[in-house]
N, C-alpha and C positions, 0 to 999 in steps of 0.2 A: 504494500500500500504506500502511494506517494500524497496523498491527497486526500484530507478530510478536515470538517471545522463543526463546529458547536453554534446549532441557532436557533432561534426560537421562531416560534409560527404566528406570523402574523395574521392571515386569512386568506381568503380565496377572492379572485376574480377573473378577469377574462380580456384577453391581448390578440392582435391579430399580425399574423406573419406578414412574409414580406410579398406571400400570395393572394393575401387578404381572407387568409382562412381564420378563423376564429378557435382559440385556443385557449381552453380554461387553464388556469394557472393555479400553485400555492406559491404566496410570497413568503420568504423567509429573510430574517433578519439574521444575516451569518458572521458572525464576528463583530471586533476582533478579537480573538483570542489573546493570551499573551499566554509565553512559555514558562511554564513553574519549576518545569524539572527535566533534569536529560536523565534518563537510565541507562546505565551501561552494561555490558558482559561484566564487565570485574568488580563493580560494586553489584549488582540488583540480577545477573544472572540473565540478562536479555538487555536488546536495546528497545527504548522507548523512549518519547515525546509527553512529558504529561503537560499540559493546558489549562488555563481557567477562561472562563466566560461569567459577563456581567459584574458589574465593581460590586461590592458590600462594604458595608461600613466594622471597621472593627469591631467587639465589646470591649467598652470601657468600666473596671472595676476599680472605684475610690472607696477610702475607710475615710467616714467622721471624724471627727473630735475622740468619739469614744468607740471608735476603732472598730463601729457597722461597717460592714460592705454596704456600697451605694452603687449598683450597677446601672448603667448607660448603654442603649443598644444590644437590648437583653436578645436580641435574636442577630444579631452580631457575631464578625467571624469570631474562635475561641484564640486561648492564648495558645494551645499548641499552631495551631492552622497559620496564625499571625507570626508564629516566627520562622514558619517554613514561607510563608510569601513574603517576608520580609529578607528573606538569606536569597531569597531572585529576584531582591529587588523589584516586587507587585505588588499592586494595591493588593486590599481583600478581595476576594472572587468568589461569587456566589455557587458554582459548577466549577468541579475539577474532574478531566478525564484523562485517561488515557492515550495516545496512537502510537503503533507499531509500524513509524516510517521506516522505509526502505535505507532513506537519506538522513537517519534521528539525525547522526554524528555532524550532518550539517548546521544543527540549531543553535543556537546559543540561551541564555537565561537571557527571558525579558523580551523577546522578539514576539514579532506579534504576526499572525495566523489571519487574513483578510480573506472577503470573498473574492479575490479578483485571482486566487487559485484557482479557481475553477471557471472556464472558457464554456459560452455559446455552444450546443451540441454537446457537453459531454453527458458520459451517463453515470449515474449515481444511485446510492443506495442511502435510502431513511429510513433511519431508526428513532421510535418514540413510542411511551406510555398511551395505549389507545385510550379512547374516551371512556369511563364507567357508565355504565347502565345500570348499574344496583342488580339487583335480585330478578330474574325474567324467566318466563314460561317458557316451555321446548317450543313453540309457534314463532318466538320470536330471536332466542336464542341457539335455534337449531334448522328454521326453516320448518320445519315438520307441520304436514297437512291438519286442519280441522277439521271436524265432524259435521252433517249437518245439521243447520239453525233451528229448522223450524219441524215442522209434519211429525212433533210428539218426542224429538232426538232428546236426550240429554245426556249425552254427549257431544259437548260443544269444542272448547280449545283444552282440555284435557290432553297429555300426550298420548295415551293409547296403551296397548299393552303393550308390560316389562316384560313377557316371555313366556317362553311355554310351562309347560304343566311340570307333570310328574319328572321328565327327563328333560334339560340339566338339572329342573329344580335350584333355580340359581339367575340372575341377570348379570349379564355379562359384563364383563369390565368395557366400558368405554360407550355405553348407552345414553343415546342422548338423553338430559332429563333436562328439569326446571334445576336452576340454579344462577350464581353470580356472573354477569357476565362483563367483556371490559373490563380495563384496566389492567392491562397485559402487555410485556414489551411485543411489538410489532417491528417486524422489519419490512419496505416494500422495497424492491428490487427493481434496476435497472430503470431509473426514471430517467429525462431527459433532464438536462439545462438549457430552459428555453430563453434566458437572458440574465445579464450578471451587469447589476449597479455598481460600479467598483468605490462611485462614490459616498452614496449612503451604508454600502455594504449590506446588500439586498440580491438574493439569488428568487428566479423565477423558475420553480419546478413547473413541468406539465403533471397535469392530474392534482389525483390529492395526493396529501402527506398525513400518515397517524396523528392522533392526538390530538387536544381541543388547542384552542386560541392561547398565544403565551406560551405553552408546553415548549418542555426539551426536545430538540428534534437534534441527530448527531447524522451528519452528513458525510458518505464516503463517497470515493470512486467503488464503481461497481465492480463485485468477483464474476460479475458474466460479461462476455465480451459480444 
């Protein structure tokens, strides 16, 4: 991997090429990252790029007169997090990841990871927490057909039967049932770059991308070619 950043989802809308085709988009706010950490074979046993995205504010802890703690920016980076982005030289960062560049040993502490890495056309892979739906029926959670409405039925959106009788005596592992659904990492594959703000640092995926509004969305080059 040569190529990935950390961005959050701004929404959906819709652009037209240079054929006058109409083409739904997600925008993405992609950077910039800054770099927190180089890993290497001799210290950490591999190499890597670790990153932060979005400032945060430190937590700040003062004692009284009588020697209360008085905390400031109780959801604030901590004091261990604050001396590690402090030893690269970075604010506080809300999002720290990981990438396993091809090229880590070319990075330095404190550099910083922009959308203009990735060019018009390429293709990419996103990754983010899907949306939650809470608690949902096999109808809606599974597809699975309903019964019918009216002419006396009552069976309506029930899922149907869990199985046969006497033999296995048992429902199978992996039946679709009513349960939680969302909220699951997602990965979608091989998207398009269908335009790159280098200024704002704004990528224009074609289609959607996981996850609601504001979500983490972590952007690679794609493993299909």
């Amino acid at each position: 991997m040569k190529k990935a950043i950390l961005a959050t989802k701004v929404g959906m809308t819709q652009i037209f090429d240079a054929d006058g085709t109409l083409v739904p988009v997600t925008v993405l706010q992609a950077g910039p990252c800054a770099v927190t950490q180089i890993k290497t074979v001799e210290n950490d046993g591999y190499n890597a790029v670790q990153v932060g995205f979005i400032d945060k504010k430190f937590k700040i802890v003062n004692k009284d007169a009588n020697g209360k703690k008085e905390i400031r920016n109780r959801h604030g980076v901590n004091k261990a997090e604050k001396g590690h982005l402090e030893k690269a030289g970075v604010s506080g960062k809300r999002f720290l990841r990981e990438f396993k560049f091809e090229n880590s040993a070319d990075y330095k502490l404190a550099d910083e990871i922009k959308a203009d890495i990735f060019a018009q056309g390429d293709k990419v892979d996103a990754t983010a927490i899907s949306k939650g739906k809470g608690f949902q029926g096999a109808i809606k959670r599974h597809g699975q057909h309903r019964g019918p409405m009216t002419h006396g039925s009552k069976f309506h959106r029930h899922q149907g039967s869990n199985g046969a009788c006497s033999s296995p005596s048992r429902v199978f592992k992996g039946k679709g049932m009513p349960g939680h659904m969302g909220a699951v990492k997602v990965t979608v594959q091989n998207l398009e770059v269908v335009r790159v703000d280098a200024e704002n640092n704004l990528l224009l995926i074609k289609g959607s991308v996981p996850g609601p509004k504001k979500s983490l969305v972590t952007i690679k080059e794609t493993v299909k070619s």
